[in-house]
C-alpha positions as CSV (number, residue, x, y, z in Angstrom):
1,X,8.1,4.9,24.7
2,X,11.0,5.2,21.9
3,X,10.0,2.3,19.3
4,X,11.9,0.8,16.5
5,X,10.4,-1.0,13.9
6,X,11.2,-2.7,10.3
7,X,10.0,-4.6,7.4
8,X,10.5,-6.0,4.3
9,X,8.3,-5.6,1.3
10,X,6.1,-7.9,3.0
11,X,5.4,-5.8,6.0
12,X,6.0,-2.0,4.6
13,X,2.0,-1.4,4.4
14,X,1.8,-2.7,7.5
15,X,4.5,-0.9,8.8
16,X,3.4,2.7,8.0
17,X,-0.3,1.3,9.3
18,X,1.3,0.8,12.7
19,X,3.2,3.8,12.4
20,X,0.7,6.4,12.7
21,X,-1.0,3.8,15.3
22,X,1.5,4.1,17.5
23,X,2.4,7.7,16.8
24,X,-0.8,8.5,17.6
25,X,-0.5,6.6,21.0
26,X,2.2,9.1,21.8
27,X,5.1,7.0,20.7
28,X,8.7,8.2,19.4
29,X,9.0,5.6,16.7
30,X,12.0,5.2,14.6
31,X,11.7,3.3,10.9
32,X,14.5,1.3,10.1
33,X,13.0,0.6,6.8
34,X,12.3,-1.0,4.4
35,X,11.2,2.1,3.0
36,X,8.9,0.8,0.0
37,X,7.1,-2.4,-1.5
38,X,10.4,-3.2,-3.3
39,X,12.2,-7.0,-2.6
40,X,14.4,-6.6,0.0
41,X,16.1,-9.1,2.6
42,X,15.0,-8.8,5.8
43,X,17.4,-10.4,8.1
44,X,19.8,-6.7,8.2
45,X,16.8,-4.9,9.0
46,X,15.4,-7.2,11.8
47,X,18.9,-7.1,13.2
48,X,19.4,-3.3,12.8
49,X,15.7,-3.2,15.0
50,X,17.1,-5.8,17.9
51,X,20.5,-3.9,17.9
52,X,18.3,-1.0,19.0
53,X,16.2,-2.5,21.5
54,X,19.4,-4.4,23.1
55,X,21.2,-1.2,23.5
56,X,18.8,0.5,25.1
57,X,18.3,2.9,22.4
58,X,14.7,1.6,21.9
59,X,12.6,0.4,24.8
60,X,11.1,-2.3,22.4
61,X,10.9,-3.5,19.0
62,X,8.1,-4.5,16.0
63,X,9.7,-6.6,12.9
64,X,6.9,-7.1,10.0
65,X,7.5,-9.6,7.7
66,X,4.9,-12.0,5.3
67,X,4.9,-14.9,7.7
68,X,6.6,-12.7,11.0
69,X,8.6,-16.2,12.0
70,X,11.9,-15.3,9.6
71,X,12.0,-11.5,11.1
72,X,11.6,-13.2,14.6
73,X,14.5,-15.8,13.8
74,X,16.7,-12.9,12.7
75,X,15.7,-10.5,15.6
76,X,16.7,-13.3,17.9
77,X,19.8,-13.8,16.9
78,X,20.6,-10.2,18.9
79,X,22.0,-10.7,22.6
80,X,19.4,-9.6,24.7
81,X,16.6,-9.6,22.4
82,X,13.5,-12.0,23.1
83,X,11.7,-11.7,19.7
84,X,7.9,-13.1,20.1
85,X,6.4,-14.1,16.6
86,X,2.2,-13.3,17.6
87,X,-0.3,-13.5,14.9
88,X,-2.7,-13.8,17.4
89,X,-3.8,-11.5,20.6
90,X,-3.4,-14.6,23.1
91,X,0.7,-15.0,22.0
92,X,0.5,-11.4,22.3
93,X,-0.4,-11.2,26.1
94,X,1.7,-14.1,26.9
95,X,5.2,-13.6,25.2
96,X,5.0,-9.6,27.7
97,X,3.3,-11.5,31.1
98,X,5.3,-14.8,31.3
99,X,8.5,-14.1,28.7
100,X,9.0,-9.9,29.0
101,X,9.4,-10.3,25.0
102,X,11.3,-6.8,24.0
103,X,10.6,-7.5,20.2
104,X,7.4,-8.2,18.8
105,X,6.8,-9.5,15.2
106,X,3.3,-10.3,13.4
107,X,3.1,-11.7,9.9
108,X,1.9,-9.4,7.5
109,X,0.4,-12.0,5.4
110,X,-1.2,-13.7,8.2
111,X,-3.2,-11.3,10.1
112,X,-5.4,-8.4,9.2
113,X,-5.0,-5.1,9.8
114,X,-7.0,-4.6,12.7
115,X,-5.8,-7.5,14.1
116,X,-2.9,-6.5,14.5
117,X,-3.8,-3.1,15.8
118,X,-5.5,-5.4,18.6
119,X,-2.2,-7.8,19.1
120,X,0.1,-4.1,19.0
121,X,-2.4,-2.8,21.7
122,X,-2.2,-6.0,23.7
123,X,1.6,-6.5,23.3
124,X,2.6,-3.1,24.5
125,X,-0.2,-2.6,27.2
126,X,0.6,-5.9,28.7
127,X,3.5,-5.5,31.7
128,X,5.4,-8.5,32.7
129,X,4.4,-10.6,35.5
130,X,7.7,-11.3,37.2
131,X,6.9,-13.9,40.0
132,X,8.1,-17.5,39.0
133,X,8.8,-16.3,35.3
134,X,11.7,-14.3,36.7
135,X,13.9,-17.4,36.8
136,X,12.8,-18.5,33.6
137,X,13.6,-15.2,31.9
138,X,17.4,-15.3,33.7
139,X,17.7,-19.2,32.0
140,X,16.9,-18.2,28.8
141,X,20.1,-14.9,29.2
142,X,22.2,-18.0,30.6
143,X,21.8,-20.2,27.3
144,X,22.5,-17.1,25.3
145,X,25.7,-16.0,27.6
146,X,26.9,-19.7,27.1
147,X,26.3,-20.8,23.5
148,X,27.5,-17.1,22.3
149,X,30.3,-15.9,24.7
């Protein structure tokens, strides 16, 4: 599976972590950056990894930030990108079965490292249930279509 992720300063440690874990996993992963501890703003990068994943380019997405939730406002702000912030493994299993989330984002700050080795394997090995969540899915595109023609 081709992967993009990104950071900010907040996240980079994390990042390269997660890197080699999913490397490692067989993944083609492509780092949008940040590409050090230096401040940076996050909202470009988080964008730049959503633009990938809602082209097609990347079959999903990771955006690492201290608290995850300003990377996951950012990332969903793409058309076609349903950015899950899960600092936990139970978010993590229900933003792929019930929501199909494409992006996933974890708060650097928030959760350990093997934590969120646990919520990555969870996110990416969970498939999407379909079923009733289906319609749900096609309401959320609807919103989007309509508040951003």
């Amino acid at each position: 599976m081709r992967i993009a992720i990104g950071s900010d300063h907040a996240g980079f440690m994390l990042k390269e972590h997660l890197k080699e874990l999913l490397a490692g996993g067989g993944h083609d992963v492509a780092d949008l950056g940040t590409l050090s501890e230096e401040p940076v703003d996050y909202p470009p990068i988080c964008a730049a990894v959503a633009r990938e994943v809602a082209a097609g380019r990347a079959e999903r997405g990771i955006v690492l930030g201290g608290s995850g939730q300003g990377e996951q406002i950012a990332a969903n702000k793409v058309h076609g990108v349903r950015a899950a912030l899960c600092n936990d493994l139970y978010t993590a299993r229900y933003s792929r079965l019930h929501n199909d989330a494409n992006v996933l984002s974890i708060g650097a700050r928030v959760v350990g490292v093997a934590l969120a080795d646990d919520i990555v394997r969870t996110w990416f090995s969970t498939e999407f249930e379909a079923g009733r969540h289906v319609a749900r899915v096609d309401q959320i595109t609807a919103i989007e279509k309509e508040e951003c023609p």
